[in-house]
C-alpha positions as CSV (number, residue, x, y, z in Angstrom):
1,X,11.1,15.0,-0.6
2,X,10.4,14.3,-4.2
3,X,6.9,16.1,-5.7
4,X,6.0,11.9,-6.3
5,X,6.6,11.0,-2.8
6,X,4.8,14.6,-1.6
7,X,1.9,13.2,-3.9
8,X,1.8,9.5,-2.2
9,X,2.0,10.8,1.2
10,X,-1.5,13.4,0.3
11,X,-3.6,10.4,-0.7
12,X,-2.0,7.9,1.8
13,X,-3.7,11.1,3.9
14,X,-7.2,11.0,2.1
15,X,-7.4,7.4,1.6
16,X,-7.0,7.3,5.6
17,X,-9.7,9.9,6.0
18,X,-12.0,8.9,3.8
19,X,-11.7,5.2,4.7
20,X,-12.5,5.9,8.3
21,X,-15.4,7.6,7.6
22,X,-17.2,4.9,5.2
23,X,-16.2,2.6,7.2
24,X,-17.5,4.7,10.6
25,X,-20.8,5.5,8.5
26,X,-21.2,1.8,7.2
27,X,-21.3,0.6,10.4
28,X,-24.1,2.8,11.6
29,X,-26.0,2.7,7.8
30,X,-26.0,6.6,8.4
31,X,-25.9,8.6,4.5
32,X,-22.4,10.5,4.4
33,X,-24.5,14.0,3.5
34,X,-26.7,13.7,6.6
35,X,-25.8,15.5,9.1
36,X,-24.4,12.9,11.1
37,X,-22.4,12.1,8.2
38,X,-20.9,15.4,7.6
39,X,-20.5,15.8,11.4
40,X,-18.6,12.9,11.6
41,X,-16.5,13.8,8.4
42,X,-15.4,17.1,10.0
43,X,-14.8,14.7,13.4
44,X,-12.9,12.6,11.7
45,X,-10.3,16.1,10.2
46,X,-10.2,17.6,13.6
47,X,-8.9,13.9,14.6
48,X,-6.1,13.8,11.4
49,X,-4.9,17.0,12.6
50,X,-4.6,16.2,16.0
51,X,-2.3,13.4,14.9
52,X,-4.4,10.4,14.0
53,X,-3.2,9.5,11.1
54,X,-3.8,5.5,9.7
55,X,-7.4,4.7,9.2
56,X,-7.0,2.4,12.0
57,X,-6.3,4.9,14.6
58,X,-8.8,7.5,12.7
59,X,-11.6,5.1,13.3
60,X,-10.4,4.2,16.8
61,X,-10.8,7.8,18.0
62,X,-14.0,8.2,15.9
63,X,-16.0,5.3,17.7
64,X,-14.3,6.4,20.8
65,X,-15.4,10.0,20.5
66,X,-18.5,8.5,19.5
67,X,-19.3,6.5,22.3
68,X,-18.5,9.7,24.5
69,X,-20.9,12.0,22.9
70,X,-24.4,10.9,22.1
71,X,-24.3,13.8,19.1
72,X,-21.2,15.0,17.6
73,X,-21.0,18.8,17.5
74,X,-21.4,20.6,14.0
């Protein structure tokens, strides 16, 4: 792989991350540097690295790890 496709592929990866988790805090009006919001932020890299890996699917497991726990763990 070319170091221009390596670079596409990295912020395909962050524009899915960080999509999801505007999108996952806009929803809820919660501040991304509340704690909610950073919880969510690390949520939403433990989800990438278990193989999420479209903003669709990130937020999908977010709202339905959400809905499972009334507090995400920091």
């Amino acid at each position: 792989m070319s170091q221009s496709a390596k670079s596409c592929v990295i912020f395909d990866d962050v524009d899915a991350l960080s999509g999801a988790l505007f999108s996952w805090c806009a929803e809820r009006s919660i501040r991304l540097r509340s704690q909610e919001g950073v919880s969510a932020a690390g949520a939403v890299i433990e989800l990438f690295f278990a193989g999420y890996r479209t903003q669709d699917e990130l937020l999908g497991a977010l709202n339905d790890r959400n809905s499972r726990e009334v507090v995400f763990a920091s």
